[in-house]
C-alpha positions as a printed NumPy array, in Angstrom:
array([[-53.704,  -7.799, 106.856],
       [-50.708, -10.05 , 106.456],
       [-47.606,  -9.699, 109.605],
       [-44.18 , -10.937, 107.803],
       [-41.08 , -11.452, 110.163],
       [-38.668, -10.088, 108.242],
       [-34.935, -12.178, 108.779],
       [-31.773, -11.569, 107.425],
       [-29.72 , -14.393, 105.497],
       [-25.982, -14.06 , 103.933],
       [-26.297, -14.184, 100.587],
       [-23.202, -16.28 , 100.239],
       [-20.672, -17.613, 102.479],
       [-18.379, -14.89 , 102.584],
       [-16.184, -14.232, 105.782],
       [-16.996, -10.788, 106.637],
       [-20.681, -10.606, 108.274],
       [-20.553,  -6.606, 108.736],
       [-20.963,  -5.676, 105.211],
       [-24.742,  -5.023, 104.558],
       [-24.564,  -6.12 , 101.269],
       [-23.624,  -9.731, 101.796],
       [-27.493, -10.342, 103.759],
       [-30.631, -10.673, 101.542],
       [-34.488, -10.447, 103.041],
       [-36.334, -13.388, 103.969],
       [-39.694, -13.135, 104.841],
       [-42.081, -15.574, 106.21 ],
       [-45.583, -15.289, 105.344],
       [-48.589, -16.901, 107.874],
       [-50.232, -20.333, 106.595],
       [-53.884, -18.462, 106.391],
       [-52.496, -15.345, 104.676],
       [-51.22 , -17.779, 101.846],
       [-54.219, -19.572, 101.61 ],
       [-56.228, -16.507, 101.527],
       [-54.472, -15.396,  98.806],
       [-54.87 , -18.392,  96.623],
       [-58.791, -18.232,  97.568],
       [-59.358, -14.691,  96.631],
       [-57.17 , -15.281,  93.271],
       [-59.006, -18.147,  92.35 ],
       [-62.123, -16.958,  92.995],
       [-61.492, -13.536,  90.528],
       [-60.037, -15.557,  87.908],
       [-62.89 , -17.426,  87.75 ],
       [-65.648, -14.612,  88.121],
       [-63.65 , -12.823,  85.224],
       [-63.77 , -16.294,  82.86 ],
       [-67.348, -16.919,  83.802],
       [-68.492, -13.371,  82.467],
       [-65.962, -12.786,  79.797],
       [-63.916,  -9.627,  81.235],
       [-60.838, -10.776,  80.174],
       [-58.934,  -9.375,  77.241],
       [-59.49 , -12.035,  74.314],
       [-54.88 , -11.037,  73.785],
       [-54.724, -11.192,  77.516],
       [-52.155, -14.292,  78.417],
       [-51.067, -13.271,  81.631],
       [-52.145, -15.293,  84.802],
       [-54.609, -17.517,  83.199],
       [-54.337, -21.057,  82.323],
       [-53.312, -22.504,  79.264],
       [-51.976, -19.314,  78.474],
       [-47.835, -19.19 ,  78.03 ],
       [-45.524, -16.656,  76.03 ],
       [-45.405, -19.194,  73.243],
       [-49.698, -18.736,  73.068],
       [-48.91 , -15.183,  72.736],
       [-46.511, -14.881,  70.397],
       [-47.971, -17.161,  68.478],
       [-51.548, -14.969,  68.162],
       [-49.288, -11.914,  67.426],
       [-47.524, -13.882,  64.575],
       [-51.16 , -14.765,  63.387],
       [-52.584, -11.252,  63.685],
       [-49.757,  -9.363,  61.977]])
């Protein structure tokens, strides 16, 4: 349920403001849809650390967790 206002920035400040190309997409999201977000996210991160459905290789989206922790597991493994 999130509304976004959808505006239209140039990109750069090029003289010609007819070319489509020159605008990107800027969207503003509500305060409560954020915050919502982060709620919900934290609150399934921590239901799937509490009973251990995460992926023991998994690094993605969880803390403490970077690239380097990854590659570093792989380099261990293989």
């Amino acid at each position: 349920m999130k509304a976004v206002f959808v505006k239209l920035l140039i990109k750069n400040h090029t003289p010609d403001c007819n070319i489509i190309n020159n605008y990107r997409p800027f969207s503003n999201l509500t305060f409560v849809s954020k915050v919502s977000e982060k709620a919900v996210a934290f609150h399934l991160n921590k239901y799937l650390i509490n009973n251990n459905l995460n992926e023991s290789l998994q690094s993605a989206y969880r803390s403490y967790h970077s690239t380097e922790t990854a590659l570093v597991r792989v380099k261990i493994i293989l």
